[in-house]
C-alpha angles and dihedrals in degrees: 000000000000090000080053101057094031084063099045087053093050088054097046091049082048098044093041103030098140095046088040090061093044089050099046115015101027095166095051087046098058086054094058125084106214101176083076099056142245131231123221104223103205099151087046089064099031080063099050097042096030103105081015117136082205087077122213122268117215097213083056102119123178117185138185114236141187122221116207096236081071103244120113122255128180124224118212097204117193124177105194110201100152116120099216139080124276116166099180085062089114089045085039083058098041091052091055089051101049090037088060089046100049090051104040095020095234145126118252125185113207121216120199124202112181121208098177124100104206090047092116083117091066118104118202087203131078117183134165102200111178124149111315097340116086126172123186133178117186118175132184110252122173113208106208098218084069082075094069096101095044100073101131094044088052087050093054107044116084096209106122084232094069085057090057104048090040077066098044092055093048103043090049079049094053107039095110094032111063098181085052086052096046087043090056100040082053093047090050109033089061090049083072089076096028088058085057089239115173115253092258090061101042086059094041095055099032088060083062099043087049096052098044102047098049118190132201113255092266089046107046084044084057082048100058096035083062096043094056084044093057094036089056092053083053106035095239118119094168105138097033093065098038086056095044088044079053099053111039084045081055096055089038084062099038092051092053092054098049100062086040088064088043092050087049091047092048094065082058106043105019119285103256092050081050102046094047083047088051095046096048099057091045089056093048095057096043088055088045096049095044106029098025111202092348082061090043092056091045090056093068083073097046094050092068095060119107104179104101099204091061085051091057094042087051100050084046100050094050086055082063103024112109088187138031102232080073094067093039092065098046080059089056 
């Protein structure tokens, strides 16, 4: 889960720059142009943490801007999500930016955003003092559990970022009280369309939604059930068709797969033996995608078919069936 939620950050920060900067970092933002632009630099910082034990973080950002004033500036941006003590985070900080500079010779400015809500122990300062020399390296950093009183204003801002941080409260309030979870994914996930968001962003911001709040089976089953429902008052069954478009690409390709492993295993023990063994499998993914345990418990039958033409005809006829009965009598 953290690389999970260290990714959907890194492609909400990329999809909503601008609006990230505003929500977070407002006075830096006045002083960007972004009319003219701005360049992501992933392979500059893939070369200055990569053999690093210092390890690479995949919410690190680093982002060309303009000032406009018109000169360049380079923005260090860390999303720290990790649950355990680490008191060199500010040094940790300090090495990134210097590295950058020693390598590009230019000035980057780094940027912090903390997740995590125990994370009282991070400095945002890293400083050598000995005799006459002093070095010190302060950097802004926003905590997001300094947005729990905020919550109205939160409700009421349009910035996708409200939106994020809404979720991360949340998900932080509910974690030993599931019905109060499921009560919350449901709540914000339903402000997407009442904020009057476009249908890139609802999915966009729903995946990490989705990823953040997790629900037990009987929960999340609760979850969607109220979700179509709501999509259906609004006409906008976004979410429900991304996620059937998902899921039947998923057992296309699974399916595909499957006799391709079939076919491989056929040069080497015979290709009828390969191809029933690559159906098969096709067709067991494809009852355990669409009709979840009831298709698993069906499969036991099905196993025990040799004629490869009604295997065939039965992998075929999941990809259509809109019920399981369907498949049951073309067993019988």
């Amino acid at each position: 889960m953290p690389e999970e939620k260290d990714s959907v950050w890194k492609e909400a920060i990329e999809s909503y720059f601008p609006d990230f900067m505003n929500f977070f970092f407002p006075k830096i933002a006045k002083e960007i142009d972004f009319d003219k632009g701005y360049q992501f630099l992933d392979k500059e910082l893939e070369k200055i943490t990569s053999n690093s034990e210092l390890g690479k973080r995949l919410a690190d950002i680093l982002v060309k801007t303009y000032l406009k004033d018109g000169t360049e500036k380079w923005l260090l941006i860390h999303v720290e999500i990790q649950g355990y003590y680490e008191k060199d985070f500010a040094k940790r900080m300090f090495i990134y930016n210097y590295r950058i500079f020693d390598r590009y010779n230019n000035d980057v400015i780094s940027l912090a955003i903390i997740t995590d809500p125990s994370a009282n122990y991070i400095s945002n300062r890293y400083e050598v003092k000995y005799c006459d020399f002093e070095l010190i390296f302060r950097f802004p950093t926003v905590k997001i559990t300094d947005y729990k009183n905020k919550w109205e204003e939160l409700s009421n801002s349009k910035n996708p970022f409200a939106i994020i941080v809404m979720t991360h409260l949340k998900e932080i309030e509910t974690k030993k009280n599931d019905d109060q979870r499921l009560f919350w994914k449901i709540t914000l996930v339903k402000q997407l369309y009442d904020k009057g968001y476009s249908k890139n962003d609802i999915l966009l911001l729903y995946k990490f939604i989705d990823w953040l709040v997790t629900l037990p089976k009987e929960l999340n089953n609760k979850f969607h059930k109220e979700i179509v429902k709501y999509e259906e008052v609004k006409k906008m069954p976004y979410i429900t068709t991304a996620e059937r478009i998902g899921i039947e690409k998923g057992m296309l390709e699974g399916m595909q797969q499957g006799i391709q492993k079939g076919i491989q295993q056929g040069i080497q023990k015979g290709m009828q033996q390969g191809l029933k063994q690559g159906l098969l499998e096709a067709i067991e993914l494809g009852l355990k995608l669409k009709f979840k345990t009831k298709g698993l418990k069906l499969f036991s039958k099905i196993s025990k078919i040799d004629d490869i033409d009604k295997l065939r005809t039965i992998k075929d006829a999941i990809e259509i069936a809109e019920d399981l009965s369907e498949i049951e009598e073309l067993i019988k």
